[in-house]
C-alpha positions as CSV (number, residue, x, y, z in Angstrom):
1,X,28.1,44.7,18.9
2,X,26.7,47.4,16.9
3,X,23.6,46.7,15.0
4,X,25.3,46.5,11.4
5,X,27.8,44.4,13.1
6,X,25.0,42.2,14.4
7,X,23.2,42.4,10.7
8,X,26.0,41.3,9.0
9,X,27.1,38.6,10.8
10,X,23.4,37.0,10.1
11,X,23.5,37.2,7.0
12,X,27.2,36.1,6.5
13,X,25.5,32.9,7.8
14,X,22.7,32.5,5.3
15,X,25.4,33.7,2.3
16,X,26.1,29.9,0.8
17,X,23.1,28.7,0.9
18,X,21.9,32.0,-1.1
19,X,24.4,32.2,-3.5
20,X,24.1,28.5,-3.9
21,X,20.5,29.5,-5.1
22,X,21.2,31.9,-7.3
23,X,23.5,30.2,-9.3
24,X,21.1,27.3,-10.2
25,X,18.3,29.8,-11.0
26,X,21.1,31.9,-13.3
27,X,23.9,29.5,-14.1
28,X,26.0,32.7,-13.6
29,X,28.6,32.9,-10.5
30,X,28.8,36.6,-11.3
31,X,25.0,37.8,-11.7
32,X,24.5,35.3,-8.4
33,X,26.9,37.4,-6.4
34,X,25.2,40.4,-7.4
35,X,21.6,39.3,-6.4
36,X,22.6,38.2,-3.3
37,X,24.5,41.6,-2.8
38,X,21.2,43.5,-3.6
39,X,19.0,41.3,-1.0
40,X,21.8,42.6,1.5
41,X,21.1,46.4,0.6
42,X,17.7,45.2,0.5
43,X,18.0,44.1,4.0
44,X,20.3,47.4,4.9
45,X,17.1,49.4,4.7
46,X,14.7,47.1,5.9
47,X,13.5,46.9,9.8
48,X,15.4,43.6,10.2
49,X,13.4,43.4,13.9
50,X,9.8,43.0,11.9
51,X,11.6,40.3,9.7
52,X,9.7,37.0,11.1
53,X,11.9,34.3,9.3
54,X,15.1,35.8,8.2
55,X,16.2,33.1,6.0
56,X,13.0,32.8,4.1
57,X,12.7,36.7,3.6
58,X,16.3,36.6,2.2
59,X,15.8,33.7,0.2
60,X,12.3,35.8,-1.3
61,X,14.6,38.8,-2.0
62,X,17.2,36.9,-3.8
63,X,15.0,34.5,-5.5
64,X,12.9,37.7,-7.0
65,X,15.9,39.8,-7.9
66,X,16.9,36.4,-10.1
67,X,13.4,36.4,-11.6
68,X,14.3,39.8,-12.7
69,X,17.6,39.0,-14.6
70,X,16.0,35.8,-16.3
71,X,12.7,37.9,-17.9
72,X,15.2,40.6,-18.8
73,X,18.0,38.2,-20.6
74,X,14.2,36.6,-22.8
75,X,13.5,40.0,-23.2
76,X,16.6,40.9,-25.0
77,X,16.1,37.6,-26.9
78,X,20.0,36.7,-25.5
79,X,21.4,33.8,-27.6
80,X,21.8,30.8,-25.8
81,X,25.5,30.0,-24.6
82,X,26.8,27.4,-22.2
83,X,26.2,28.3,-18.4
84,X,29.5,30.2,-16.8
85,X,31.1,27.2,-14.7
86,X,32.7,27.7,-11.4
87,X,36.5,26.8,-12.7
88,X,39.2,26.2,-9.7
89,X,43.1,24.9,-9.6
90,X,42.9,20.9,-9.3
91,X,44.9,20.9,-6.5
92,X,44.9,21.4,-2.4
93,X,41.5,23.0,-2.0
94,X,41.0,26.5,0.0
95,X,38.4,27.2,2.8
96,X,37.2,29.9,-0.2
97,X,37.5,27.2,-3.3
98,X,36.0,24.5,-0.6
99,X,32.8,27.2,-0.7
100,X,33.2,27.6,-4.3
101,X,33.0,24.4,-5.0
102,X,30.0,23.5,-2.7
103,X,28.0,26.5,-4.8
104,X,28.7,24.3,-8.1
105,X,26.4,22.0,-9.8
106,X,26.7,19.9,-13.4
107,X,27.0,22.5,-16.4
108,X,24.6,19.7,-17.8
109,X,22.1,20.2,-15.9
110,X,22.6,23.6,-16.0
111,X,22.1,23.5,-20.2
112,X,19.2,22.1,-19.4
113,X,17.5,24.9,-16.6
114,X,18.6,27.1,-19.4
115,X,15.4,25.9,-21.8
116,X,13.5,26.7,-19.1
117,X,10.8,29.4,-18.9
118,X,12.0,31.4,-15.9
119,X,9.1,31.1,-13.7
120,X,9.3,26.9,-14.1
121,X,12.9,27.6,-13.6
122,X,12.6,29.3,-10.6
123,X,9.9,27.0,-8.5
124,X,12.4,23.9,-10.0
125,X,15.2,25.2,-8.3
126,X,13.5,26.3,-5.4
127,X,10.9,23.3,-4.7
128,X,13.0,20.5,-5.5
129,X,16.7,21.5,-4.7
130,X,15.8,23.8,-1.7
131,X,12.9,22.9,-0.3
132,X,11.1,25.4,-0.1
133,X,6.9,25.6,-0.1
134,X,4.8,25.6,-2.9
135,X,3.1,28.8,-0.8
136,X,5.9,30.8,-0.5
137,X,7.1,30.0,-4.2
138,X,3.7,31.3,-5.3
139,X,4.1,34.9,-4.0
140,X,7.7,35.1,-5.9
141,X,6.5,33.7,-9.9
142,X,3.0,35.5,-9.2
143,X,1.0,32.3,-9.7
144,X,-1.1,30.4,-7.5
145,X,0.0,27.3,-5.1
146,X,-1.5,24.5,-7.3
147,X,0.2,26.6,-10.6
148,X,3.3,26.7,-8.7
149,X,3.3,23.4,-8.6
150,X,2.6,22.7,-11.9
151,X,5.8,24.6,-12.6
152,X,7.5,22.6,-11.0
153,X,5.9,19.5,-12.1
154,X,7.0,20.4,-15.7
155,X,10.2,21.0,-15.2
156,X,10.9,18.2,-13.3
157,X,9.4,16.3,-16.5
158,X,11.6,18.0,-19.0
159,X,15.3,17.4,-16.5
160,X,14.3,13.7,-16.1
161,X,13.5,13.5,-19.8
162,X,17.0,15.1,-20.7
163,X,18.6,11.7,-18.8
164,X,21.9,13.7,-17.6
165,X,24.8,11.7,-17.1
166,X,25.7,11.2,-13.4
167,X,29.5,11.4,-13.1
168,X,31.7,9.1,-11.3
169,X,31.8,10.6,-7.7
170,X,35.6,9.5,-7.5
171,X,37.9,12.4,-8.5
172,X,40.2,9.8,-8.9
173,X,39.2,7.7,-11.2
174,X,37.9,10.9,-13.3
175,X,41.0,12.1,-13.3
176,X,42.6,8.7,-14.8
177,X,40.0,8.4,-17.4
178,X,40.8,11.6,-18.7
179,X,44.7,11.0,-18.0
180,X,44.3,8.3,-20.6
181,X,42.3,10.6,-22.8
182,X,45.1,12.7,-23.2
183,X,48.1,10.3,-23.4
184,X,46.0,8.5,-26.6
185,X,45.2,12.1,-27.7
186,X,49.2,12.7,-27.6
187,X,49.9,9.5,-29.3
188,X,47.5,9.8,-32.3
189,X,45.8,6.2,-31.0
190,X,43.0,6.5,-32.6
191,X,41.8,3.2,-31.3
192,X,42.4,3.9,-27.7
193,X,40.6,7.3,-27.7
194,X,37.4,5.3,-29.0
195,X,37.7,2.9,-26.4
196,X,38.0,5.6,-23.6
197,X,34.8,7.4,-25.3
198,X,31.4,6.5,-24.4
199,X,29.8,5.2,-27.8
200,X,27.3,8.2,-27.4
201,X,29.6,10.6,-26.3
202,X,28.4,14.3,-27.0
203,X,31.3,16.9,-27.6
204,X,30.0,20.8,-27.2
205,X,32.0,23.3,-28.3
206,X,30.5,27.2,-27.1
207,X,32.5,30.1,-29.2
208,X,30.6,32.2,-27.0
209,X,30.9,35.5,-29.5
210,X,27.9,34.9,-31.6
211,X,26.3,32.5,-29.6
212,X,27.5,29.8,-31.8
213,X,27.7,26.1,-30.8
214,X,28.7,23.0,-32.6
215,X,27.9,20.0,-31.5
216,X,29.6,16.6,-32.7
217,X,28.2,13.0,-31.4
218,X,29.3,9.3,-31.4
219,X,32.9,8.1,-30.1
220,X,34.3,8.1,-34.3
221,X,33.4,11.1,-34.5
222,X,34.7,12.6,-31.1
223,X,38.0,11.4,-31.5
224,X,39.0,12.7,-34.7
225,X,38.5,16.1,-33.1
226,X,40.9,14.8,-30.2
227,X,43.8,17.4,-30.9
228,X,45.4,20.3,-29.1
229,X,45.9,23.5,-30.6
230,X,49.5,24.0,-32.0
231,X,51.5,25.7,-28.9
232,X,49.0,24.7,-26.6
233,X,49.2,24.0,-22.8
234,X,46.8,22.3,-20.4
235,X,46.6,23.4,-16.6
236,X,43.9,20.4,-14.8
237,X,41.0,22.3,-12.8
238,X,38.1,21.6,-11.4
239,X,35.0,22.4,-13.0
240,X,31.9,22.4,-11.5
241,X,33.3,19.4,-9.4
242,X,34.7,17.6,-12.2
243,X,37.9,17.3,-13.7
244,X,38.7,19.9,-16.6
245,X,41.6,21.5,-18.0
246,X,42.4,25.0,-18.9
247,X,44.3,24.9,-22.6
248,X,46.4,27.9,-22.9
249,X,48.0,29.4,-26.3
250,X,51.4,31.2,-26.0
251,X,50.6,31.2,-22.7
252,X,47.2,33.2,-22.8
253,X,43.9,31.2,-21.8
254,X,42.2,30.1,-24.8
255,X,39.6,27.6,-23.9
256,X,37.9,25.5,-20.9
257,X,37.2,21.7,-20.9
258,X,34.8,19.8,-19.2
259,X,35.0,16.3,-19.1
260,X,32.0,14.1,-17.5
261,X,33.1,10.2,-16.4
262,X,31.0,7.5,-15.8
263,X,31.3,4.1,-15.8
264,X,35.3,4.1,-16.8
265,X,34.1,6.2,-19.6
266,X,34.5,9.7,-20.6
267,X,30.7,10.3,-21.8
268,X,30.4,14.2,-22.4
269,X,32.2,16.8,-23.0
270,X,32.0,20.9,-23.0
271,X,34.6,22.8,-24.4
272,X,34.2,26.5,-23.6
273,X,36.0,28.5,-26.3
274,X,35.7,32.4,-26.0
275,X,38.8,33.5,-24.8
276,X,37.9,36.8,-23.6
277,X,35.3,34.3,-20.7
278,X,37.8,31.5,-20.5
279,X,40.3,35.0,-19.4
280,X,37.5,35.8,-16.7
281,X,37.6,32.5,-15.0
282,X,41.1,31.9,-14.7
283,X,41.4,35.5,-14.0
284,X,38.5,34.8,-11.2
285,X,40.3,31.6,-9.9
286,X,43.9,32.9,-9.4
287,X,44.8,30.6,-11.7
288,X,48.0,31.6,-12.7
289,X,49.0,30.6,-17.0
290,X,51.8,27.5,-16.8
291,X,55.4,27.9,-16.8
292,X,56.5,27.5,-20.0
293,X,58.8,24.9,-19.0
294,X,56.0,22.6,-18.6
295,X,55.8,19.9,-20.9
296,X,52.7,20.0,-23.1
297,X,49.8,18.4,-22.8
298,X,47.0,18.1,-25.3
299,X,43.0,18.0,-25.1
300,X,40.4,18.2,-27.2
């Protein structure tokens, strides 16, 4: 095996756990593909034989070139929009969807690493969801060990504080909450959609142009904005492992939904509704628009 060969087969083996990284420190599938592609160039001209611990140099490249993206995205003062989710059909999973999946985590929790200053971000992500040392966390934000920690420490406070909903881990049972979401939405059962709310049930709505969100709370209040858009079409996916729904108008993709479940009870959801990025994912997902002899179905 020739020594590329050999060089990319390594890191082809440490490629989920890196990407997996990347996204939690940018929230981005997209900018997380490309900082794991640069560690690889990286690597391309590096002496891989004077490379002691090969995961933990990669992980160092990647973790730096993410450092990077976040100073330059407060630097440009960028206004803050909901985290790009990882959107697949919900249907028989792919070896490629499988890994896709695996990469996700909660857009919630996401929102939240977002109000993060990127060096607490960084030794967060990396301390508490990957393990690794405060030491080797140090040499990447520039601080000290015992300020490294205190990175952490601080935004460990401020994710506990934010109390994020834990979904229901039964796809399942998501997926029939939000059924009956949708059949009361359809019916105009006003009553029914309030029972299926969580009394404290936050409803996000990203137009992603201007930065603008709108935010509407309480189960009243949720489900008098429980209505499709006229000619619209919902397609169920997966969304950062839970159950969503791609809306479609005249069959183009006109916004993303994110429901969160827990305890029989449909306690958040994100509506992302920029159609030029809801056009990427589904785009990105092969997900193909509905046939338009598909009987409608209506969301949020």
């Amino acid at each position: 095996m020739e020594e590329t060969e050999w060089l990319a087969e390594r890191f082809e083996q440490h490629r989920p756990r890196l990407r997996a990284a990347a996204y939690r420190m940018l929230g981005s599938m997209a900018e997380a593909d490309d900082a794991v592609q640069d560690a690889w160039l990286r690597l391309c001209r590096s002496d891989a034989d004077q490379i002691d611990n090969f995961g933990g140099w990669l992980t160092t490249v990647v973790a730096r070139e993410c450092l990077h993206t976040l100073r330059s995205r407060r630097q440009r003062r960028e206004e803050s929009r909901l985290p790009e989710p990882v959107v697949i059909p919900d249907s028989d999973l792919d070896p490629e969807q499988e890994a896709l999946l695996a990469d996700s985590v909660g857009l919630a929790l996401l929102v939240v690493l977002d109000r993060l200053s990127p060096a607490e971000r960084l030794a967060f992500v990396l301390h508490d969801m990957f393990e690794l040392p405060f030491d080797e966390i140090a040499g990447i934000v520039g601080r000290t060990p015992a300020a490294a920690r205190q990175l952490a420490s601080r935004a460990r406070r401020r994710v506990n504080g934010a109390e994020i909903p834990s979904p229901d881990p039964d796809l399942v049972r998501q997926r029939q909450v939000v059924d009956a979401f949708y059949a009361a939405s359809r019916a105009g059962d006003f009553d029914a959609l309030v029972q299926i709310l969580d009394p404290d049930v936050v409803l996000t709505s990203d137009f992603g142009a201007d930065g603008q969100r709108v935010v509407v709370r309480g189960a009243v209040a949720v489900a008098n904005q429980a209505r499709g858009p006229r000619g619209g079409r919902l397609q169920p996916v997966l969304v950062n492992g839970v159950v969503g729904a791609l809306i479609t108008v005249d069959d183009q993709p006109f916004a993303v939904l994110v429901f969160t479940v827990a305890d029989d009870r449909i306690v958040a959801i994100d509506g992302l509704r920029d159609p030029e990025r809801v056009r990427q994912f589904a785009d990105a997902a092969g997900i193909p628009p509905p046939p338009v002899t598909s009987p409608a179905r209506e969301g949020s």
